[in-house]
C-alpha positions in Angstrom: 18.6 8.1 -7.6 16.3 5.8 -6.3 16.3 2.2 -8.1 13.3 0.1 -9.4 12.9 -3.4 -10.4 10.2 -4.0 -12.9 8.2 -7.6 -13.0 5.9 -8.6 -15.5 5.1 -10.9 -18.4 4.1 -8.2 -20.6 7.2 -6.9 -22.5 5.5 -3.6 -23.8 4.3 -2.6 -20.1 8.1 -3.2 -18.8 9.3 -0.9 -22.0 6.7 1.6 -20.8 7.6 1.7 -17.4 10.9 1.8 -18.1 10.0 5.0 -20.2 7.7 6.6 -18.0 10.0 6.1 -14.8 12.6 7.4 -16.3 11.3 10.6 -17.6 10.5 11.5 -14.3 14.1 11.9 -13.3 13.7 10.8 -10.0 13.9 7.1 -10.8 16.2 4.6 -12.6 15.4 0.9 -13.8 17.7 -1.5 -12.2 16.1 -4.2 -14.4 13.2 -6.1 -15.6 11.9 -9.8 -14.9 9.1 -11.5 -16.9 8.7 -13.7 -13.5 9.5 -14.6 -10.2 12.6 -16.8 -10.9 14.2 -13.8 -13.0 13.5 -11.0 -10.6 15.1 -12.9 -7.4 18.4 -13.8 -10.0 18.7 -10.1 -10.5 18.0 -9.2 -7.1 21.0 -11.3 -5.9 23.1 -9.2 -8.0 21.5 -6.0 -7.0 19.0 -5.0 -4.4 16.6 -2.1 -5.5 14.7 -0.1 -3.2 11.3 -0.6 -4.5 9.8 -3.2 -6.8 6.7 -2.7 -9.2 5.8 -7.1 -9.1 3.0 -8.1 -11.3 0.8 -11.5 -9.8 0.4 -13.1 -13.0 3.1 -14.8 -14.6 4.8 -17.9 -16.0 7.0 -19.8 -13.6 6.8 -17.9 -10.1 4.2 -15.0 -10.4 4.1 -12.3 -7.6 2.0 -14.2 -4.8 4.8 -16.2 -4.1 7.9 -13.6 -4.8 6.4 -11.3 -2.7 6.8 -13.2 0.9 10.2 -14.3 -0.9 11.6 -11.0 -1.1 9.9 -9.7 2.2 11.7 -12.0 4.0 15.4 -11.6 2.4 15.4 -8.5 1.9 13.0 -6.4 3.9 13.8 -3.4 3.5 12.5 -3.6 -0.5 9.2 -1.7 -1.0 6.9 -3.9 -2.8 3.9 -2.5 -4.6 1.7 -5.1 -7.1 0.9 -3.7 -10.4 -1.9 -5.8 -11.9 -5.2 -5.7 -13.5 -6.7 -8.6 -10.9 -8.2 -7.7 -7.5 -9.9 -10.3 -6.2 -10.3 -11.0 -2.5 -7.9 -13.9 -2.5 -5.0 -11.9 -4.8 -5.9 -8.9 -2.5 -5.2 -10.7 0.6 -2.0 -12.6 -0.1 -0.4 -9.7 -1.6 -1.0 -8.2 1.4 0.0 -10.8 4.3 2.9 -11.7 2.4 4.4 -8.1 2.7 3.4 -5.9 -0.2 2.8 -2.1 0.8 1.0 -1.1 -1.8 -1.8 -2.6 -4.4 -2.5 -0.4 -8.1 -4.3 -1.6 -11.2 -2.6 -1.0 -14.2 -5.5 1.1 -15.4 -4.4 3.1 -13.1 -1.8 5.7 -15.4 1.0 7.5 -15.2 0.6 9.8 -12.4 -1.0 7.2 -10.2 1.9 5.0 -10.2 4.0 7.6 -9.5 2.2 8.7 -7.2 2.3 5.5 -5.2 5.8 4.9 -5.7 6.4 8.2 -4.1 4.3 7.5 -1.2 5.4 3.8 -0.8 9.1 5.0 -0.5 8.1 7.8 2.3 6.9 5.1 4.4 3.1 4.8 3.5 1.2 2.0 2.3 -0.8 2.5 -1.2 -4.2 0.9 -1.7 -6.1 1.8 -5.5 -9.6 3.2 -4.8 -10.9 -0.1 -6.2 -8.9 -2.4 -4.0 -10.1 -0.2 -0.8 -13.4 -1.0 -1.4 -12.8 -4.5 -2.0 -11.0 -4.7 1.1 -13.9 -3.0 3.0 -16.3 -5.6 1.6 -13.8 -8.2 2.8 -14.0 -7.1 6.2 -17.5 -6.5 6.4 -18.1 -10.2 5.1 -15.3 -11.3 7.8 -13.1 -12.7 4.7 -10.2 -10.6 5.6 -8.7 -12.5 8.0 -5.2 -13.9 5.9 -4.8 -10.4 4.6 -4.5 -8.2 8.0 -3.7 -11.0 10.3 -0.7 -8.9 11.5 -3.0 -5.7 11.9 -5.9 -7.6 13.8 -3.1 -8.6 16.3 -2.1 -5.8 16.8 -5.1 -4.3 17.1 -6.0 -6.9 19.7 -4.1 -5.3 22.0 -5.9 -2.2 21.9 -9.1 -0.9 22.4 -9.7 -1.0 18.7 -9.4 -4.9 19.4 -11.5 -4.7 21.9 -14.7 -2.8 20.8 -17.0 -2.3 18.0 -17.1 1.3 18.4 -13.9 3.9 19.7 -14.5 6.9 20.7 -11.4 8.9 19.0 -11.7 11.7 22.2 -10.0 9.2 24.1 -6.8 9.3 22.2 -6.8 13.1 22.6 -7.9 13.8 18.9 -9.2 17.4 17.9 -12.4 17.4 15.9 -10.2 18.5 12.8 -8.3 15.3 13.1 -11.7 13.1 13.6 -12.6 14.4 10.8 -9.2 13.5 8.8 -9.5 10.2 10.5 -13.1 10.0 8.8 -12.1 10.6 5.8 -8.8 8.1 6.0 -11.3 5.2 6.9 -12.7 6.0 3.8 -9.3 5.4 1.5 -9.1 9.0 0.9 -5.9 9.6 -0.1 -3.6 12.9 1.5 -4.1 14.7 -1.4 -7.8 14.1 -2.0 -8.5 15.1 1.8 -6.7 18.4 1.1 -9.4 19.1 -1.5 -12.6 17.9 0.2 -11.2 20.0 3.3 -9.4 23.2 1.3 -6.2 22.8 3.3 -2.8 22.4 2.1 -1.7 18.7 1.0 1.6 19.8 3.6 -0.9 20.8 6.2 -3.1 17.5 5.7 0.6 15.5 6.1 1.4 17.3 9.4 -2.2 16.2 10.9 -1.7 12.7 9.4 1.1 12.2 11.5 -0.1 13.9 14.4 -2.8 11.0 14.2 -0.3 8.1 13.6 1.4 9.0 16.5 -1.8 9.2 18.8 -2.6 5.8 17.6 0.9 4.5 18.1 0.5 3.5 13.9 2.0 4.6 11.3 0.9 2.2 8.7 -1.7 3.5 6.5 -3.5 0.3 6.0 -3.0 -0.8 9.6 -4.2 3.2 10.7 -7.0 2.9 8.0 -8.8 -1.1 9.8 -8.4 0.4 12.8 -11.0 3.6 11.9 -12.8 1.6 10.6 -13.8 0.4 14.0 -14.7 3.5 15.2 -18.0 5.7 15.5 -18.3 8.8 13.5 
């Protein structure tokens, strides 16, 4: 069963959590740390595989325990769960290594739906936070947050140009049009219903895409169509 650490101030959230995660079956609670200084004290007695980390809190809140626990232990998913999403939260959450970013407005079946995709690999951005994130690099402000993805894409054409043309990387106008609507923060499910296709069938394209970009970070994927023409 997959193990989650819970971090947050708010006692009643971590109770809730607690609840929710574990009437999905799929999840367990490994523990739960009103701050930075408590989570990394339980983390040296066990190591979960994904942590829920507030940014808020007394002590050490999560914009300096998430760099912390990216670097000791990286194989940890870390997704924030917070009600701020400001550019400068945004972008040190972000650079300092967490793969996901959800309000807690959110609800249930959001967060578990970003826990499932953060542990499958992908990266999780709230609808709110992608369009916050877009402003950002519009306004040229994201520069802390995706200073590992602007390096890499420096050393493609995506670095290179403006504008991409996608035919170049072999795409098919069906996966243009998937890489359209990933630029936008469209989600795999969401795609599926604006195209009437299959959430599975969406999946396969997505990672015929990643591989064609040589990327197969969703945030990382998602900057660099955002460079591109459509």
């Amino acid at each position: 069963m997959t193990k989650i650490l819970l971090v947050d101030d708010e006692p009643l959230l971590l109770e809730s959590l607690e609840i929710i995660l574990s009437l999905s079956g799929d999840y367990t609670v490994t523990g739960k740390a009103g701050n930075g200084v408590e989570a990394l004290e339980l983390l040296s007695k066990e190591v979960p595989d994904l942590m829920l980390v507030d940014l808020n809190m007394p002590g050490m809140g999560g914009i300096e325990l998430i760099p912390k626990v990216h670097a000791e232990y990286p194989d940890i998913r870390i997704i924030v769960l917070t009600t701020f999403y400001d550019e400068n939260s945004i972008s040190h959450a972000i650079a300092g290594g967490a793969c996901g970013y959800i309000l807690k407005d959110s609800g249930k079946d959001a967060i578990l739906n970003a826990i499932s995709q953060a542990l499958n690999g992908q990266s999780v951005l709230d609808l709110k936070v992608m369009q916050k994130l877009n402003n950002m690099l519009a306004n040229g402000t994201a520069e802390k947050a995706h200073a590992e993805a602007q390096e890499a894409a420096s050393t493609s054409a995506f670095g290179k140009e403006n504008t991409v043309d996608l035919s170049e990387y072999g795409m098919t106008d069906r996966e243009k049009e998937i890489c359209r609507l990933i630029s936008e923060g469209c989600t795999n499910s969401q795609i599926a219903s604006i195209l009437y296709i299959s959430e599975g069938t969406v999946k396969n394209y997505v990672s015929t895409i990643y591989d064609k970009l040589g990327e197969h970070d969703r945030t990382k994927v998602v900057l660099m169509l955002q460079k591109c023409k459509f």
